[in-house]
LOLOTI-174652 format. One record per atom (N, C-alpha, C, O, CB): residue in three letters; x, y, z. Coordinates in steps of 0.2 Angstrom, whole numbers, padded with zeros to 4 digits, always signed. Glycine has a CB too. Layout:
LOLOTI-174652
ALAXYZ
...
END
This chain:
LOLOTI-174652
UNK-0017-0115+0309
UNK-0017-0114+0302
UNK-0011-0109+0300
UNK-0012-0103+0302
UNK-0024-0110+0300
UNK-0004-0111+0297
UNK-0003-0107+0293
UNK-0003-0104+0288
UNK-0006-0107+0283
UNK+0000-0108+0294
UNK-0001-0095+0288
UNK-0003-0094+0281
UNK+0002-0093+0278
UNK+0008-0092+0281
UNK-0007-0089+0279
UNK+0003-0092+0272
UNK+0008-0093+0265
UNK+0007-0086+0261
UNK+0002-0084+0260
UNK+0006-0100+0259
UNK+0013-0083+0259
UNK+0012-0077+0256
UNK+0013-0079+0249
UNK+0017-0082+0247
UNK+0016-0071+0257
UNK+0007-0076+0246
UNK+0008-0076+0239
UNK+0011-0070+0233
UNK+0011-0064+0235
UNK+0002-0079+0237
UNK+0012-0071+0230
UNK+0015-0066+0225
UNK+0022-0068+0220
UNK+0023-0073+0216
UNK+0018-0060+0229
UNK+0026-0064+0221
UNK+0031-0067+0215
UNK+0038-0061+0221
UNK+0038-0056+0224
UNK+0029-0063+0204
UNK+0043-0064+0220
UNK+0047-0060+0224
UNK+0052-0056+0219
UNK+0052-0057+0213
UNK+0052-0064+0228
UNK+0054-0052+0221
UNK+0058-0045+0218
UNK+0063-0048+0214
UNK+0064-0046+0209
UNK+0062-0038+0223
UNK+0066-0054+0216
UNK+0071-0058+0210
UNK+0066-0060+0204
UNK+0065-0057+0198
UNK+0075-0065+0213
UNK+0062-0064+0207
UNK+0056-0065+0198
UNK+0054-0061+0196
UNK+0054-0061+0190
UNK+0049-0069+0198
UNK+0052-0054+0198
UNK+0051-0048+0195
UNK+0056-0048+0190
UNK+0055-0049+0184
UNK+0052-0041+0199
UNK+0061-0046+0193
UNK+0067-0043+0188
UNK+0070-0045+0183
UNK+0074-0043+0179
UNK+0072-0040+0192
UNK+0069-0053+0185
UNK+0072-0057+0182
UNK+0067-0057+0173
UNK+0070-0057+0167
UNK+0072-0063+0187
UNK+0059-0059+0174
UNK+0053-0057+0168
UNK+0056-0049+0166
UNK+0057-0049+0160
UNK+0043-0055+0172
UNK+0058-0044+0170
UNK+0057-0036+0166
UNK+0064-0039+0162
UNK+0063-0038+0156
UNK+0056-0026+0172
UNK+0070-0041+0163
UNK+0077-0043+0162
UNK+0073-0047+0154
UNK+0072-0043+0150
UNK+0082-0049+0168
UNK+0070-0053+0152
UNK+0068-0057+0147
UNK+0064-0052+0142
UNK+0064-0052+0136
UNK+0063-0065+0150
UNK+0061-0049+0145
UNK+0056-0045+0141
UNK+0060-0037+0138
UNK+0058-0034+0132
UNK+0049-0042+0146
UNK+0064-0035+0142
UNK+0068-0030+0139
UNK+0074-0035+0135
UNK+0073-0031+0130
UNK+0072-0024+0146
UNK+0076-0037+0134
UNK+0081-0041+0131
UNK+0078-0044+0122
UNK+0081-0043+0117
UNK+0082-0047+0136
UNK+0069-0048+0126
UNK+0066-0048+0117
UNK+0062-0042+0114
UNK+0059-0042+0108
UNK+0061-0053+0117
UNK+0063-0035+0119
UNK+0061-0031+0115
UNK+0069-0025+0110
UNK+0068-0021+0105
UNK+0055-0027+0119
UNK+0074-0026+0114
UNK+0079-0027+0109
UNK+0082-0029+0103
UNK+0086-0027+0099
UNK+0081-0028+0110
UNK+0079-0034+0103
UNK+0081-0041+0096
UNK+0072-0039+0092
UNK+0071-0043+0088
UNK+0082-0052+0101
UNK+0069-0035+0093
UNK+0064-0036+0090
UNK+0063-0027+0088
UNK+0058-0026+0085
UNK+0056-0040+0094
UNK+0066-0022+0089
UNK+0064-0016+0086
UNK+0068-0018+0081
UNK+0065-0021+0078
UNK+0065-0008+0089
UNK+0077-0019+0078
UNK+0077-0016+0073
UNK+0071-0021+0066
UNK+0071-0019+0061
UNK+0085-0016+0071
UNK+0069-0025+0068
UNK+0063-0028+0062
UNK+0059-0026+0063
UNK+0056-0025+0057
UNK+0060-0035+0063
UNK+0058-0024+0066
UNK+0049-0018+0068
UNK+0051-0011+0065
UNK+0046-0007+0064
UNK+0045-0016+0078
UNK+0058-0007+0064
UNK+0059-0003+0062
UNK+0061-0002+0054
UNK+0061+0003+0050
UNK+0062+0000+0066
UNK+0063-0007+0052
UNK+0063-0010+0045
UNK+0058-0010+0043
UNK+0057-0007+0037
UNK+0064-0015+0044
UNK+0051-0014+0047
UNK+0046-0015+0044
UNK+0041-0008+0042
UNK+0038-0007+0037
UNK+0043-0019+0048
UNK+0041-0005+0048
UNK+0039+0005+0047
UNK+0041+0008+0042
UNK+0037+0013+0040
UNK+0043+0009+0052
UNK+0047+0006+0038
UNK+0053+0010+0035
UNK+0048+0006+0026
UNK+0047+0010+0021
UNK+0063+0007+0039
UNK+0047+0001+0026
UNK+0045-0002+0021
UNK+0037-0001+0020
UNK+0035-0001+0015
UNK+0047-0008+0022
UNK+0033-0001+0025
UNK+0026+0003+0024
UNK+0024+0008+0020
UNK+0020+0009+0016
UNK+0024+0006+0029
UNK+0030+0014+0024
UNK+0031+0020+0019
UNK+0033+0021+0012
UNK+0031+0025+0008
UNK+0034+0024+0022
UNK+0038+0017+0012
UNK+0038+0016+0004
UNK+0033+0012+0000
UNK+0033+0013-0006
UNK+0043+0013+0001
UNK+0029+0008+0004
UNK+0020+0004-0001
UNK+0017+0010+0001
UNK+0015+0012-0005
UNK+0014-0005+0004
UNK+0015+0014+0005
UNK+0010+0017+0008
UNK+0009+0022+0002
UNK+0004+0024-0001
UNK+0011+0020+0017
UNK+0017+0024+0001
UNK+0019+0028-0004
UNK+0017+0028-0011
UNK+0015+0033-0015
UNK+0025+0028-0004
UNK+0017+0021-0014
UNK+0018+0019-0019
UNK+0009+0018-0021
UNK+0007+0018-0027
UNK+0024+0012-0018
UNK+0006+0017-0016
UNK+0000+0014-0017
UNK-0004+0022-0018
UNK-0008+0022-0023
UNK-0003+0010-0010
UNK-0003+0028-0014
UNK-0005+0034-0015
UNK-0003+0034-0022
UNK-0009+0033-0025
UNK-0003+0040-0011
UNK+0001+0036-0026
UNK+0003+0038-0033
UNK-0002+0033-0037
UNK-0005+0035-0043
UNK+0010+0037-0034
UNK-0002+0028-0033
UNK-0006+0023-0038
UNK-0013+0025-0039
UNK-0016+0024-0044
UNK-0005+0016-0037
UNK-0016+0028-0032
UNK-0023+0029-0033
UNK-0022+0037-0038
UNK-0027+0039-0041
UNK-0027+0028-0025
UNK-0017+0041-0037
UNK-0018+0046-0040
UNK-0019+0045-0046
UNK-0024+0048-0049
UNK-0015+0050-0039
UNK-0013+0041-0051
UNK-0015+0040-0057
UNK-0020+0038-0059
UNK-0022+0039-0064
UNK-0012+0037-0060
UNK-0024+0032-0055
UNK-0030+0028-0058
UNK-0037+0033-0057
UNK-0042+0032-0060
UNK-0031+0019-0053
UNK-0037+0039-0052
UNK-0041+0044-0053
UNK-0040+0049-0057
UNK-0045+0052-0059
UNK-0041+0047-0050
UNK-0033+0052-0059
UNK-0034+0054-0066
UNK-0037+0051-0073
UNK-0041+0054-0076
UNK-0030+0056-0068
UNK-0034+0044-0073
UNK-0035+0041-0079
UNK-0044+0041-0080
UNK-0047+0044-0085
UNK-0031+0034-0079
UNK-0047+0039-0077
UNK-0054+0038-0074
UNK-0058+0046-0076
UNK-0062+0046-0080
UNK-0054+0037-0064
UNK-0055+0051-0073
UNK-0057+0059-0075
UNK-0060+0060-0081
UNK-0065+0062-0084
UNK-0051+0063-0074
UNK-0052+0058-0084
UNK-0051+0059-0091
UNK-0055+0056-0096
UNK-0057+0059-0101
UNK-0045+0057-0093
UNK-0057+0049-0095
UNK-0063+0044-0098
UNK-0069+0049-0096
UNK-0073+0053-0099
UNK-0063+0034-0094
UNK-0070+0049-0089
UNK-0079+0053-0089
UNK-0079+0059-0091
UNK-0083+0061-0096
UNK-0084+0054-0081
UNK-0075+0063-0088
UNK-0075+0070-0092
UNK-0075+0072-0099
UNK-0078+0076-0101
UNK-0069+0073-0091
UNK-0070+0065-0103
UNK-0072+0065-0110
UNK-0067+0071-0113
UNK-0066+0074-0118
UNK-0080+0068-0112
UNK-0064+0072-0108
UNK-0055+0076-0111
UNK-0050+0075-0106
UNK-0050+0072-0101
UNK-0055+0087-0113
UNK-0044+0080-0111
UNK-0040+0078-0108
UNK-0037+0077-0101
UNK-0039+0083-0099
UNK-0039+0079-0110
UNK-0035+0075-0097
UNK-0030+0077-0089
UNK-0024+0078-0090
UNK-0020+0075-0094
UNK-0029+0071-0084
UNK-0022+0082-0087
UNK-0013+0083-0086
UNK-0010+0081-0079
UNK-0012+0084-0074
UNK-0012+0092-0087
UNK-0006+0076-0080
UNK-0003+0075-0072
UNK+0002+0079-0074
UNK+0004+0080-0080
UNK+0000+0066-0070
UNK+0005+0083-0069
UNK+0010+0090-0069
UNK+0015+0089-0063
UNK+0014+0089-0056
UNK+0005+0098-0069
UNK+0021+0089-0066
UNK+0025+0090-0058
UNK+0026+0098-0058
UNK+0028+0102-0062
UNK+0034+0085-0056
UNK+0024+0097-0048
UNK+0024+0104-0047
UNK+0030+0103-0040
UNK+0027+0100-0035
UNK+0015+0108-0044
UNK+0035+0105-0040
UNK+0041+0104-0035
UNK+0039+0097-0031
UNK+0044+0094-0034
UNK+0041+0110-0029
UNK+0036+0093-0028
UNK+0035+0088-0026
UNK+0030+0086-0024
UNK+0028+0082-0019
UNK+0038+0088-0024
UNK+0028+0089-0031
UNK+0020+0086-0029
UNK+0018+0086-0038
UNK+0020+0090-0042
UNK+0014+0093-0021
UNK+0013+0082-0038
UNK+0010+0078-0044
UNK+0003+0080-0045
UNK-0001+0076-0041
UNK+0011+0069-0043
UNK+0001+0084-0048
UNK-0005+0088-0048
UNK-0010+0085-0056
UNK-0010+0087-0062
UNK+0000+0098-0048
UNK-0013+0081-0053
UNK-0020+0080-0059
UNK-0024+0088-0059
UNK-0027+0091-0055
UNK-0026+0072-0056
UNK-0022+0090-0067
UNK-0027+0095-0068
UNK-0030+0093-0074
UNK-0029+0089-0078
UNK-0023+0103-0068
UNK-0037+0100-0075
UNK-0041+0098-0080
UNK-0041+0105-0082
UNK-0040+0110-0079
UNK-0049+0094-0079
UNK-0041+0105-0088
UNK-0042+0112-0092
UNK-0052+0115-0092
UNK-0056+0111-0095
UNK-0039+0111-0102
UNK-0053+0117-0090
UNK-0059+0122-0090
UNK-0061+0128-0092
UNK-0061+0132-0088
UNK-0061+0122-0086
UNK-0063+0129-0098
UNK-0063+0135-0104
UNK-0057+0139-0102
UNK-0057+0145-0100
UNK-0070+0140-0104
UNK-0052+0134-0102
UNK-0045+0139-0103
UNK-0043+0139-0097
UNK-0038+0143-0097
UNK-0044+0146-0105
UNK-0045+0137-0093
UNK-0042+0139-0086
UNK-0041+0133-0082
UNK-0046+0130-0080
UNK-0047+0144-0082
UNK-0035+0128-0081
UNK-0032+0124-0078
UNK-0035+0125-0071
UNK-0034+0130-0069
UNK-0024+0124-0078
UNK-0039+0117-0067
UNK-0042+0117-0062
UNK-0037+0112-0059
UNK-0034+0109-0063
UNK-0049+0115-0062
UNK-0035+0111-0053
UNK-0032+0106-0049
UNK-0038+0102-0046
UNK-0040+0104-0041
UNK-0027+0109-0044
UNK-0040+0096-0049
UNK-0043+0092-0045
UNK-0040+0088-0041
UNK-0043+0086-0035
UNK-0047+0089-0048
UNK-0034+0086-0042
UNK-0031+0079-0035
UNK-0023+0083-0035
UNK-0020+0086-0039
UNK-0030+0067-0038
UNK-0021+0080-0029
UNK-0013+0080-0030
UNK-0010+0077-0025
UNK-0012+0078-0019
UNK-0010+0088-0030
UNK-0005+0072-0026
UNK-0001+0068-0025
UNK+0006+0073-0021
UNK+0009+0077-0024
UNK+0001+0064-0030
UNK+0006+0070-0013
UNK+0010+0074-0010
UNK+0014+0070-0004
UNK+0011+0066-0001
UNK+0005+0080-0006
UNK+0020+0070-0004
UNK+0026+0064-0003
UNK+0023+0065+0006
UNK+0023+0070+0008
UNK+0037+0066-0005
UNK+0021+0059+0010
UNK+0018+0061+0015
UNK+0023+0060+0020
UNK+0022+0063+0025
UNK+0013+0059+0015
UNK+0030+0053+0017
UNK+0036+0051+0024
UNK+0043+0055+0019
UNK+0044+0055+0013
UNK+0037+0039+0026
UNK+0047+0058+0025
UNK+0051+0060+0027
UNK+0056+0051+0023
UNK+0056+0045+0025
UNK+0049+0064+0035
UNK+0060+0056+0019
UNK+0067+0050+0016
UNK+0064+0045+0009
UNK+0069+0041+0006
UNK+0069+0043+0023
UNK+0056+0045+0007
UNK+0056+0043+0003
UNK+0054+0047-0005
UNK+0048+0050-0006
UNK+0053+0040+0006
UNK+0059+0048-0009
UNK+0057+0049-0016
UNK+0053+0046-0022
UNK+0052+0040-0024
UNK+0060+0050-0017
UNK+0052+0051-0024
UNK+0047+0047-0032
UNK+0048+0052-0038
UNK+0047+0058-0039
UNK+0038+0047-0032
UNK+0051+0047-0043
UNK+0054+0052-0050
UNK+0048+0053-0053
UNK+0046+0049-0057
UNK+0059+0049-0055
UNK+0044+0058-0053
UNK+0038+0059-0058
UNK+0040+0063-0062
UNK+0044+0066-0062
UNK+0033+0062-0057
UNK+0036+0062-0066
UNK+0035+0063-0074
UNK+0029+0070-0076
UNK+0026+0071-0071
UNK+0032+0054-0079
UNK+0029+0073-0081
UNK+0024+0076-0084
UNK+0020+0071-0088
UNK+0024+0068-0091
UNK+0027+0082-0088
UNK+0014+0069-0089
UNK+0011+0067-0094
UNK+0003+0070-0095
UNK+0000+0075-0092
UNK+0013+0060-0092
UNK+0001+0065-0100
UNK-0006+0069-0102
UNK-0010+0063-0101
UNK-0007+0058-0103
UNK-0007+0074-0111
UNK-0018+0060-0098
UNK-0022+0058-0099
UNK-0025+0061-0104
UNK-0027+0067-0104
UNK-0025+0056-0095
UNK-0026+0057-0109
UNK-0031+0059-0115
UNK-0038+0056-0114
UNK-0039+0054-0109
UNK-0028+0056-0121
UNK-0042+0056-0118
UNK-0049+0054-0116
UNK-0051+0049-0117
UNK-0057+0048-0114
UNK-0054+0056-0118
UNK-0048+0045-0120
UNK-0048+0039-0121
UNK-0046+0033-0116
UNK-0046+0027-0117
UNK-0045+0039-0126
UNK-0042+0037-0110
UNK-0039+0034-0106
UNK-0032+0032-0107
UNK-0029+0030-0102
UNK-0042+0030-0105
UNK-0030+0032-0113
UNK-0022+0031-0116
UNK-0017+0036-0112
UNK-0019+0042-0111
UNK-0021+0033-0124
UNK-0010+0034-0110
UNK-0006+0043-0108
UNK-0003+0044-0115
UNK-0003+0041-0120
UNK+0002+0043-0103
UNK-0001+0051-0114
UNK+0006+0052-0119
UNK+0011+0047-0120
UNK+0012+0044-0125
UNK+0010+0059-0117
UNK+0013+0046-0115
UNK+0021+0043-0114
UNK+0022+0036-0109
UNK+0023+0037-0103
UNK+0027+0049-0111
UNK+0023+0031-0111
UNK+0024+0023-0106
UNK+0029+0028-0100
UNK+0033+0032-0101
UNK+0030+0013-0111
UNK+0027+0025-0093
UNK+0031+0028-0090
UNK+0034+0021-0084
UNK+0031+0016-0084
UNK+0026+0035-0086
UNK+0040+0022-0081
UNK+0041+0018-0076
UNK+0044+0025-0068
UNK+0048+0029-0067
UNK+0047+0012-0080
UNK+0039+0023-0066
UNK+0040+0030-0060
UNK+0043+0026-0052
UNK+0039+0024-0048
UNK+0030+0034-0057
UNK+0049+0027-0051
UNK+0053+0023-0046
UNK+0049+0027-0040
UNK+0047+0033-0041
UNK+0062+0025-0046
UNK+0048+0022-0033
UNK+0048+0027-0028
UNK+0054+0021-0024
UNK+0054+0015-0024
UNK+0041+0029-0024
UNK+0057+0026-0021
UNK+0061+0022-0016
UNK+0062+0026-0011
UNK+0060+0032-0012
UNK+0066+0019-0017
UNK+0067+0024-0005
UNK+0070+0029-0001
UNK+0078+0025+0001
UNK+0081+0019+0000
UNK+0064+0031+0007
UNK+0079+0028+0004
UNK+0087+0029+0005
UNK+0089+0022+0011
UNK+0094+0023+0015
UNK+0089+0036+0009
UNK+0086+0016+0010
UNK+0087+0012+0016
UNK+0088+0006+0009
UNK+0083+0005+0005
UNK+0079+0011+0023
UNK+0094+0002+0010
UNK+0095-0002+0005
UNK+0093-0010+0006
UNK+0094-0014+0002
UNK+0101-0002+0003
UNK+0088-0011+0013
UNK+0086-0014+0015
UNK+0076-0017+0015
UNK+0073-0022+0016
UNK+0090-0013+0020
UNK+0074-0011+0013
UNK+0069-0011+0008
UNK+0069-0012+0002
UNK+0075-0012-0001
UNK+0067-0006+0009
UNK+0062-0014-0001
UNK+0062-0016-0008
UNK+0057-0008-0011
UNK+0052-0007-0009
UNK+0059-0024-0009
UNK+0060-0005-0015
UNK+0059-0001-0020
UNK+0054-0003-0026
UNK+0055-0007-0031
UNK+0065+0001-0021
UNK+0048+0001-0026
UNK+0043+0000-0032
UNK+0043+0004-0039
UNK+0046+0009-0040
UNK+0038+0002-0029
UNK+0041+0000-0043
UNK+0040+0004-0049
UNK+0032+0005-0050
UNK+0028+0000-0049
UNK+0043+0000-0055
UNK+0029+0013-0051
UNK+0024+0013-0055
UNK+0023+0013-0063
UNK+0023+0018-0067
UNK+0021+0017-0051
UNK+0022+0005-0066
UNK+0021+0005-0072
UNK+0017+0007-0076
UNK+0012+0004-0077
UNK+0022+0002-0073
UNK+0018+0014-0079
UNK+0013+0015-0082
UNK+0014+0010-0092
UNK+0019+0011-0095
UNK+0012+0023-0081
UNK+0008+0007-0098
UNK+0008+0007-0102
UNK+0006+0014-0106
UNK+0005+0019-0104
UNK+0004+0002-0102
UNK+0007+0012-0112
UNK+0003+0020-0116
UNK-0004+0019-0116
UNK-0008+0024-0115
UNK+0005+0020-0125
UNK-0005+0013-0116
UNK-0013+0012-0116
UNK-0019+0014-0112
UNK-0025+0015-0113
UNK-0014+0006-0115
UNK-0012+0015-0105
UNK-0016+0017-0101
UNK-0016+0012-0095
UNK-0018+0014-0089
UNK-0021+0018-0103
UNK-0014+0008-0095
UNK-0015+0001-0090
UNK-0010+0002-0086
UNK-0006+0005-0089
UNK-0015-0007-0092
UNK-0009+0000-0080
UNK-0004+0002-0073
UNK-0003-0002-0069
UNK-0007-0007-0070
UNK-0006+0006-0068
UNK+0002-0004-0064
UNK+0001-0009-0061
UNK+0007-0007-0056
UNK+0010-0002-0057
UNK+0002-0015-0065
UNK+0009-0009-0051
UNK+0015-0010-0046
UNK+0020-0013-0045
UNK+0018-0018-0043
UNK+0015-0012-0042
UNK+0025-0012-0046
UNK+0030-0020-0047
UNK+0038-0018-0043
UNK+0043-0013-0044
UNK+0032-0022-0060
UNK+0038-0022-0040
UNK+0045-0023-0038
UNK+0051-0020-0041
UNK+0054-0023-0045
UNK+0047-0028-0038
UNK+0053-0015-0039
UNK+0060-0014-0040
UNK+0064-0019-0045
UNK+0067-0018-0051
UNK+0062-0013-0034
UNK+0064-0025-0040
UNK+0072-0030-0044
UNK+0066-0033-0050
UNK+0068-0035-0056
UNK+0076-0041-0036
UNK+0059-0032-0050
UNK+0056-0035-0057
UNK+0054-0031-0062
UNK+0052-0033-0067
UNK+0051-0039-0056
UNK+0055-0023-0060
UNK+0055-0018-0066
UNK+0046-0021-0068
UNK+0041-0024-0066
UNK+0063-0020-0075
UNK+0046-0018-0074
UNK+0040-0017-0078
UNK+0039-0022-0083
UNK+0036-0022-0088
UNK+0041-0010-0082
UNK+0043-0027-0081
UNK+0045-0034-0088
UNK+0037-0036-0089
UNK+0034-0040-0092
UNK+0051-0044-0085
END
């Protein structure tokens, strides 16, 4: 009876870790693009839920909200016999990405003061940059950079 060794020899080793180190070169910079582009939705989506919880506030509360920029950060407050409460605040959580905020007022009605278009983006021209649209009415939505608020 002979026996036969089985396995794989140190050339086929090295040769799989060679194919596999080679497709994980050709696949970070896409997977670091793709990282890079999370953070600006991930971004884009927090602001969004912050506005749609003030506006919300403002309807049950039955007065007004104040979205307030405070150095970089976006602060829904409520007035409470004179005294401004901070119930939420929007706080830039990735490192390279900005957002131009605005001062505005939820009113009780759920209307803002002022239609807004709030950019976020960051500094990689290979991502796509969002707009948070706001109406006066109050209604909001998400929209692409290249498609603005049309």
């Amino acid at each position: 009876m002979i026996r036969t060794a089985a396995g794989f020899t140190l050339v086929e080793l090295m040769i799989v870790v060679g194919i596999v180190a080679i497709m994980a070169v050709l696949a970070f910079p896409s997977f670091s693009q793709q990282i890079m582009q999370d953070r600006v939705v991930t971004t884009a989506n927090q602001l969004n839920s912050v506005y749609k919880y003030a506006r919300s506030e403002a309807v049950k509360r039955d007065r007004d909200i104040k979205l307030i920029v405070s150095g970089t950060k976006w602060q829904v407050k409520a007035s409470v016999d004179g005294v401004d409460t901070v119930l939420k605040e929007f706080v830039i959580q990735h490192q390279g990405v900005t957002v131009g905020l605005v001062d505005r007022t939820v009113w009780s009605t759920g209307e803002i003061s002022a239609a807004s278009q709030i950019l976020i983006k960051d500094d990689n021209e290979k991502t796509v940059d969002y707009y948070l649209c706001i109406l006066k009415s109050g209604q909001n939505w998400l929209a692409e950079q290249s498609a603005a608020c049309a």
